[in-house]
N, C-alpha and C positions, 0 to 999 in steps of 0.2 A: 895405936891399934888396940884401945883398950877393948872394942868390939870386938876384935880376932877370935877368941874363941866362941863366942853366939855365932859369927859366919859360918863357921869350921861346923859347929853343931846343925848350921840351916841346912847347909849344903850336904853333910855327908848325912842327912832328916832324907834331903829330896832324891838324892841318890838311890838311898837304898828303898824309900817308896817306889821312885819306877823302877829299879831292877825287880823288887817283889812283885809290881805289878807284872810287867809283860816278860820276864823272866821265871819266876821261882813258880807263878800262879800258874801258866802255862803247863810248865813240867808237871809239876802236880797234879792234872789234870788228866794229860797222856800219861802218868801212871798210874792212875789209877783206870783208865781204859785199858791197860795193858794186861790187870788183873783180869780183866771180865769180859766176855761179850758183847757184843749189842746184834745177834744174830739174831733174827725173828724165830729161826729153827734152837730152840736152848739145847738141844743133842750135839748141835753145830758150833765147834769153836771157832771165833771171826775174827778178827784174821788172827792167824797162826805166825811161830818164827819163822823166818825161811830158813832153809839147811844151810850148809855152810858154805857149799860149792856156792848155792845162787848169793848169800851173802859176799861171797869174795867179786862175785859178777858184777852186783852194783856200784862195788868200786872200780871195775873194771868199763862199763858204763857211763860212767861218769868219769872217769880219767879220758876214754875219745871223743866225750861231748856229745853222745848221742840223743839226749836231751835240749840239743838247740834243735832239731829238726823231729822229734818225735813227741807228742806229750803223751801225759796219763792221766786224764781227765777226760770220763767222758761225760759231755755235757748232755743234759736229760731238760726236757720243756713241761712235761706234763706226767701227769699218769690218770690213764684211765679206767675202764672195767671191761671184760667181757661176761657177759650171764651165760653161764652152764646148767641147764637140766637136769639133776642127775635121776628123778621121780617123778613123773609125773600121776601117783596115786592110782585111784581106783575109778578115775574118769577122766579121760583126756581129751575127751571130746570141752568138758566144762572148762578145762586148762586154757584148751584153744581159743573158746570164746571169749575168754578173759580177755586173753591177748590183744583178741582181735579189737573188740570193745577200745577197751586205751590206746586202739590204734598202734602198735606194736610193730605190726605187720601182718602176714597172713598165714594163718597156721590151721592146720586139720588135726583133729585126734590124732590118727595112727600115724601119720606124717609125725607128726611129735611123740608121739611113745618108742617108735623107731629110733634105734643107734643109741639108745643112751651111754654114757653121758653126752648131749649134747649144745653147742655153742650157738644159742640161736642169734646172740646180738655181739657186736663186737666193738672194741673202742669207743665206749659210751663213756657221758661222764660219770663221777663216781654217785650223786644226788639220783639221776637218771637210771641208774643202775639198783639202789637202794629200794627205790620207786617198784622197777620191775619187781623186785623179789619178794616185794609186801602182796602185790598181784598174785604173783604166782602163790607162794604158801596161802594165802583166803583161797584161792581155788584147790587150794588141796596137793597141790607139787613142790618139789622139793630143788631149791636152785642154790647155786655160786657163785659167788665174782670175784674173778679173777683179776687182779693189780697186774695192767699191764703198761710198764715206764714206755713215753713215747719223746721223740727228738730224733733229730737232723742221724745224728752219732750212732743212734742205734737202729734206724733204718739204714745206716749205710755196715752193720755187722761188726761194728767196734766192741761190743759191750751189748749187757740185755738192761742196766740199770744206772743212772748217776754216779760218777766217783764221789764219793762224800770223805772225810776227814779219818775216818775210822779206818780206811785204806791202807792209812801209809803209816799204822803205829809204829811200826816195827822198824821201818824201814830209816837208817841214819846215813847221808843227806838222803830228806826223804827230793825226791828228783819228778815232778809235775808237771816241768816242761813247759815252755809258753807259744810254743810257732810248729806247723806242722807242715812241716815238707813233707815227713812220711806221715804214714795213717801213723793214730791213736794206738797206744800198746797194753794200756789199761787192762785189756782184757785175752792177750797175743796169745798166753799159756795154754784156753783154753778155744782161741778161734785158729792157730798154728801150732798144734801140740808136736808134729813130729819133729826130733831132735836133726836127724840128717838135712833138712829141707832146713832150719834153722841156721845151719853149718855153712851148707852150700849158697844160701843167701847171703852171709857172712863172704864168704871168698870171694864171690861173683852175684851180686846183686841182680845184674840185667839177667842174668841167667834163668833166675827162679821169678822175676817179674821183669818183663819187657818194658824197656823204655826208663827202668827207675832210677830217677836220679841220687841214689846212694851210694857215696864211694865205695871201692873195695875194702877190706881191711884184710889183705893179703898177709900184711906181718904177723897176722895172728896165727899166720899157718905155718906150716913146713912143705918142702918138696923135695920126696923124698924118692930113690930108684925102687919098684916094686921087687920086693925079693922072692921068695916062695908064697906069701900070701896077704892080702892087704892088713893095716895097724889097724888098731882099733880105731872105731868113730873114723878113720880115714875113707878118700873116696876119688874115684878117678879123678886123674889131670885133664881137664878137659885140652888140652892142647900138646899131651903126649900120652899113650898109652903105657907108655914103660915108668909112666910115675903115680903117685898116686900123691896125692893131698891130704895131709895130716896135722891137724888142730893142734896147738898149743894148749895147753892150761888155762891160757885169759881168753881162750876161744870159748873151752868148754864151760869154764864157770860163768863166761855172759850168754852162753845159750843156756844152761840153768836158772841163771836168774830170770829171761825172758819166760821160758817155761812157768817159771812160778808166781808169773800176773796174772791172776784169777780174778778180778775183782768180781765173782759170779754168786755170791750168798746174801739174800735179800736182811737189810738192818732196817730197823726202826725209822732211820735217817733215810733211807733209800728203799723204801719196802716193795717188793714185788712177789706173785707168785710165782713161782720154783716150775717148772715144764714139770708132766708127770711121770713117773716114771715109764720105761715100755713096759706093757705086759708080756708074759712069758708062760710059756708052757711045760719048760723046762723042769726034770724031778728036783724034788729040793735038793738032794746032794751036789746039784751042778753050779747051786748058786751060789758058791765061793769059790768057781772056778775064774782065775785070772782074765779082765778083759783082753781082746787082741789091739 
């Protein structure tokens, strides 16, 4: 074995090239994502740590498996534009003609200076869209296109945009899920934010959705005799009035963690425009008054 040591040397050569490859490079990578954003909005930190309740959820999560039957991935096919008005200048009659001209559609002055800002085209490509708005500003108006992500996923109200990678920085085991018995949760936090409804789908699933075939997870609860006034986060027995049902801990921290699937802030990797905000008329002092 006079070669013994050149092996010893080849081997522990190619070892440690692939672990640096798909090992050490990887991490490096999601840490230094971890320092920074990739938010379209830089005001907006993306994603964020979860607190520590929803951190103890995901192990919580994951110890019942609820990732064979649920993913977090919502899958996105395209993204298109819608064109917004927000100007139409100091002639809207010559706007309209534009329009009409490149065949647009059909459009009148004050039909188009009416309601501004307005959405005259919708789901167009993004070249198509580009097109219109070179139109519009040479006639003298002032327009936007709007990124709006389209797929199967988010017509059906999973999500407004792609799960991309950026997602799941934080999250260790990050849990993506491959089979959907249940809908997509990618985005649960903010399409089922109330915490009782969360709870009570928890205990009794057909309850809060008819026909769903998701087992109970009863154990995660108590059934307890009502005494003078019901426990916290607790809620009727449906099957006796003298009790009421009361969460465990691995209840509450997996309905935090679900609460805090937002995947809703538009990234580089996933770009869309943000809804606008509502307007309000409200004085300024009211506007750091807590939402309901």
């Amino acid at each position: 074995m006079k070669f013994g040591p050149l092996v010893f040397l080849a081997a522990f050569f190619a070892l440690s090239l692939s672990w640096s490859a798909f090992v050490l490079a990887p991490q490096l990578q999601i840490g230094s994502a971890v320092q920074e954003t990739n938010a379209v909005v830089k005001t907006e930190m993306y994603p964020q740590e979860r607190p520590g309740l929803a951190r103890q959820g995901l192990q919580v999560y994951r110890a019942n498996g609820c990732a064979y039957c649920h993913s977090q991935q919502v899958q996105q096919k395209d993204t298109l534009v819608d064109v917004v008005v927000t100007e139409v200048g100091t002639n809207a009659s010559r706007v309209a003609d534009a329009l009409n001209t490149a065949q647009v559609g059909k459009f009148n002055g004050p039909g188009l200076a009416a309601g501004l800002p307005k959405t005259i085209l919708r789901n167009i490509a993004l070249q198509a869209g580009d097109s219109i708005n070179s139109i519009l500003k040479n006639a003298g108006a002032k327009s936007q296109l709007r990124l709006v992500p389209t797929g199967s996923d988010i017509d059906r109200g999973w999500g407004t945009r792609g799960t991309v990678a950026q997602d799941f920085v934080f999250d260790s085991p990050v849990m993506p899920g491959s089979q959907r018995v249940g809908p997509d949760l990618a985005n649960v936090g903010t399409r089922l934010p109330d915490m009782n409804w969360q709870l009570q789908h928890l205990y009794s699933p057909a309850s809060e959705v008819p026909g769903s075939p998701m087992p109970s997870y009863r154990f995660l609860f108590e059934r307890r005799k009502i005494s003078s006034e019901f426990s916290r986060d607790a809620f009727a027995d449906p099957e006796s009035k003298d009790y009421e049902i009361v969460p465990k801990p691995e209840a509450r921290s997996l309905v935090a963690y679900l609460l805090s699937l937002r995947a809703e802030a538009p990234l580089y990797e996933a770009p869309m425009t943000p809804p606008a905000a509502p307007a309000t008329n409200a004085p300024a002092a009211a506007t750091n008054a807590p939402a309901k």
